[in-house]
Short mmCIF file of the C-alpha atoms (twelve columns), coordinates in Angstrom:
data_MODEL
# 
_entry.id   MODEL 
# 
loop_
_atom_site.group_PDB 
_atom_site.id 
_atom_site.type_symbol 
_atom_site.label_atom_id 
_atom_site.label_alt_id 
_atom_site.label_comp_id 
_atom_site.label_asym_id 
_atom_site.label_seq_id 
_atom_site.Cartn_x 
_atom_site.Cartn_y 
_atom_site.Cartn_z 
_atom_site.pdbx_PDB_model_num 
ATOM 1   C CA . UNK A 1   -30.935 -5.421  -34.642 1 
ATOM 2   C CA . UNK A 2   -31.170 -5.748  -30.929 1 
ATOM 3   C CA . UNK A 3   -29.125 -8.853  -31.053 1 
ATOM 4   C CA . UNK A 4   -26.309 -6.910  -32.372 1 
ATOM 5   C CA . UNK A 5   -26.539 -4.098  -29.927 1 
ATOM 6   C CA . UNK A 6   -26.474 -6.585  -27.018 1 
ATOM 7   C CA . UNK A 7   -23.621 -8.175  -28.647 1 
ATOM 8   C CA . UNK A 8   -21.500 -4.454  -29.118 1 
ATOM 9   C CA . UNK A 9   -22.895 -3.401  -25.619 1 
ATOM 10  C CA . UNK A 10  -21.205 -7.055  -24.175 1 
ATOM 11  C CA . UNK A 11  -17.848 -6.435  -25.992 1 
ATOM 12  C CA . UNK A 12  -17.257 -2.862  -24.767 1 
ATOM 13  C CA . UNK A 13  -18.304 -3.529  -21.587 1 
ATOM 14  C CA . UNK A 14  -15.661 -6.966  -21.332 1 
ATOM 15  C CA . UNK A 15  -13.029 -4.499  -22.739 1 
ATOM 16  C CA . UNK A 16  -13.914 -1.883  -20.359 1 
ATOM 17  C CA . UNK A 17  -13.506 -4.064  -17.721 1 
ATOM 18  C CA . UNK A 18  -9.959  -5.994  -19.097 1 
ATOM 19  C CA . UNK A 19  -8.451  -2.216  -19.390 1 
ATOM 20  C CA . UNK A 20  -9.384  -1.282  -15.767 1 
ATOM 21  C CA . UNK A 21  -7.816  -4.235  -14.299 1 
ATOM 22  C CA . UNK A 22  -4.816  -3.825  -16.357 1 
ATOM 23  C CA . UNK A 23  -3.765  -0.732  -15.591 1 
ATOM 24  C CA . UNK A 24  -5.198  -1.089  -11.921 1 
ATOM 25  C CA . UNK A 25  -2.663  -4.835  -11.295 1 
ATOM 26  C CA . UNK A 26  0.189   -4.397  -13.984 1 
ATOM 27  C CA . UNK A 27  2.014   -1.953  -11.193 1 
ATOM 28  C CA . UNK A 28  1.745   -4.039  -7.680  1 
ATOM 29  C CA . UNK A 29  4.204   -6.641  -7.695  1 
ATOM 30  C CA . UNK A 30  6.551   -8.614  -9.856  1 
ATOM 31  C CA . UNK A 31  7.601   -12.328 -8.802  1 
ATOM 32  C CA . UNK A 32  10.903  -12.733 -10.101 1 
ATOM 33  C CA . UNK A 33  11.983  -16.436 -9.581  1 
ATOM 34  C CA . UNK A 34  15.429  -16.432 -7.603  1 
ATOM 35  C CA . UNK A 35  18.629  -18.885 -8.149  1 
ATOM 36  C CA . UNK A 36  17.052  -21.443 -5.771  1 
ATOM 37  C CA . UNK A 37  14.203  -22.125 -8.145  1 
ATOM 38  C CA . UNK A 38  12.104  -23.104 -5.190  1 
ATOM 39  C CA . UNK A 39  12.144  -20.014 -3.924  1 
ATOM 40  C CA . UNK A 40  10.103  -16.882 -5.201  1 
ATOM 41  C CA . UNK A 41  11.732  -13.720 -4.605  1 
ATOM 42  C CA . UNK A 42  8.286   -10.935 -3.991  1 
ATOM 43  C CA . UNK A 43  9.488   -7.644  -4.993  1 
ATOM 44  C CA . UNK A 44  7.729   -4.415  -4.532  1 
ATOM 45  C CA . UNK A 45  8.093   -1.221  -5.746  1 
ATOM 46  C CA . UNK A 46  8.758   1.336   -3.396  1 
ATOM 47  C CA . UNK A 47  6.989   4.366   -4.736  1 
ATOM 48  C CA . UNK A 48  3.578   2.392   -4.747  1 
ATOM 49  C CA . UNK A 49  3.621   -0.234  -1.750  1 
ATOM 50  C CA . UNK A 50  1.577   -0.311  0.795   1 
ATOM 51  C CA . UNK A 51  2.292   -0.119  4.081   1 
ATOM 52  C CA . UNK A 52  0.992   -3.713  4.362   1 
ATOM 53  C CA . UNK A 53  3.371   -3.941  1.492   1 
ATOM 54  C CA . UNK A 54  6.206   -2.920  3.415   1 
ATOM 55  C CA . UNK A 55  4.863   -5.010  6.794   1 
ATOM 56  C CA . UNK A 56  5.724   -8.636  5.007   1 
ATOM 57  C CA . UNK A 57  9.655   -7.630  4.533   1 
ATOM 58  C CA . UNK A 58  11.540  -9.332  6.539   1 
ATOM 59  C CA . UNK A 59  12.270  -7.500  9.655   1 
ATOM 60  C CA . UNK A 60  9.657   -4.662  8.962   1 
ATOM 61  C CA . UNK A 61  7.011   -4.684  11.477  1 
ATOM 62  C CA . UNK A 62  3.984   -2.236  10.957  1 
ATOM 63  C CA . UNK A 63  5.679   0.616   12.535  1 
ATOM 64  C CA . UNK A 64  8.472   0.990   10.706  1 
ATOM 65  C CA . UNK A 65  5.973   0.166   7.365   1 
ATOM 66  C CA . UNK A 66  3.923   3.157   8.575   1 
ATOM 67  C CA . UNK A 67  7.119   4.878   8.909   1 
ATOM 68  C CA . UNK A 68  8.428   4.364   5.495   1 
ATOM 69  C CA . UNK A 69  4.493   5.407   4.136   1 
ATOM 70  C CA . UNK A 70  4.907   9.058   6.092   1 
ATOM 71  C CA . UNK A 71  8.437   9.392   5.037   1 
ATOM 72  C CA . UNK A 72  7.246   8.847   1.339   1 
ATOM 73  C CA . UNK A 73  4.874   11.382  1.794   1 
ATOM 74  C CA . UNK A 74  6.681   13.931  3.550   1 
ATOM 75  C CA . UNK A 75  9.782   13.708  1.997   1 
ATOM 76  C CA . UNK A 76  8.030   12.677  -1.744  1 
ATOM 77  C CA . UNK A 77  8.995   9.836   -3.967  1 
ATOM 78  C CA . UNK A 78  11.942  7.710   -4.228  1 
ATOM 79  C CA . UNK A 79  14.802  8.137   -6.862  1 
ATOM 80  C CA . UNK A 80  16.611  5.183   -6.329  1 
ATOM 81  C CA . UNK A 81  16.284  2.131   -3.688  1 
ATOM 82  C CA . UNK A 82  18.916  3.254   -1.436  1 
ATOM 83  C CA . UNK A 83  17.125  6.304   -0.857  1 
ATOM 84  C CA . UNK A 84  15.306  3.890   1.499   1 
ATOM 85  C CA . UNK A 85  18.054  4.793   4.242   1 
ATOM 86  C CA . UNK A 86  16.844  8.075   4.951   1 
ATOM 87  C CA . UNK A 87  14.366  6.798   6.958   1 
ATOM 88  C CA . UNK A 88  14.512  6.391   10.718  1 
ATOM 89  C CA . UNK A 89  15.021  3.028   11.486  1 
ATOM 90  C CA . UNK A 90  16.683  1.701   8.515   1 
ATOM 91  C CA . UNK A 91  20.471  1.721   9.030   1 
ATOM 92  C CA . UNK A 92  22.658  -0.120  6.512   1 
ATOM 93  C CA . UNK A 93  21.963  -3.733  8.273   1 
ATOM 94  C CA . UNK A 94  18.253  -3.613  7.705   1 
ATOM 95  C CA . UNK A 95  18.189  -2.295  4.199   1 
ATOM 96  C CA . UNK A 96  20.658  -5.423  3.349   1 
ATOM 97  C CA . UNK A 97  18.261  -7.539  4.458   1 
ATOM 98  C CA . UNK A 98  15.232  -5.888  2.493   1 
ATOM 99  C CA . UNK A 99  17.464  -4.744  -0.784  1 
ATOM 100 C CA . UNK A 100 16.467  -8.122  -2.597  1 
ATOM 101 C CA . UNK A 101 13.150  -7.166  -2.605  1 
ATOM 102 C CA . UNK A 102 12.682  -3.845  -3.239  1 
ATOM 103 C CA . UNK A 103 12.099  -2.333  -6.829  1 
ATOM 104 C CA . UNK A 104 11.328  1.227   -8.702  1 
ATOM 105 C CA . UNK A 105 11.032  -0.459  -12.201 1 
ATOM 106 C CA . UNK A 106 6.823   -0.241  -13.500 1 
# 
């Protein structure tokens, strides 16, 4: 008898534990693999990132990734990528060079 409610207590608690890191990683990135097969293509969803997240685009220092963080909150979530452009210090050069990677999709 207490075999078996060791053995119960060990599967709930290994499911407990594969359901929490599901739903805590399914949402953080997605690797896509781009045309040059050598190349991975990071994308990150913009309602969720980080502003370390935001840091590692290219040409996105930590400013401007704090920046984006404070807009998100201030301004709330957004609808589509481009919305990106309403914040100060992304002008339509910048945001070309980030599009690539950016995502809404869960």
């Amino acid at each position: 008898m207490r075999i078996l409610a060791i053995a119960i207590f060990s599967f709930f608690s290994i499911l407990s534990v594969l359901i929490y890191l599901t739903k805590n990683y399914q949402y953080e990135k997605y690797v896509l693999v781009n045309k040059d097969s050598s190349k991975k293509l990071y994308m990150i969803n913009l309602n969720l990132a980080t502003w370390h997240d935001f840091a590692s685009l290219p040409g996105i220092g930590d400013e401007l990734a704090k920046t984006i963080i404070q807009d998100r909150e201030d301004q709330g979530r957004f609808d589509k990528v481009s919305d990106i452009l309403r914040v100060k210090g992304i002008g339509d050069k910048k945001f070309k060079q980030i599009e690539e990677y950016l995502t809404l999709k869960v």
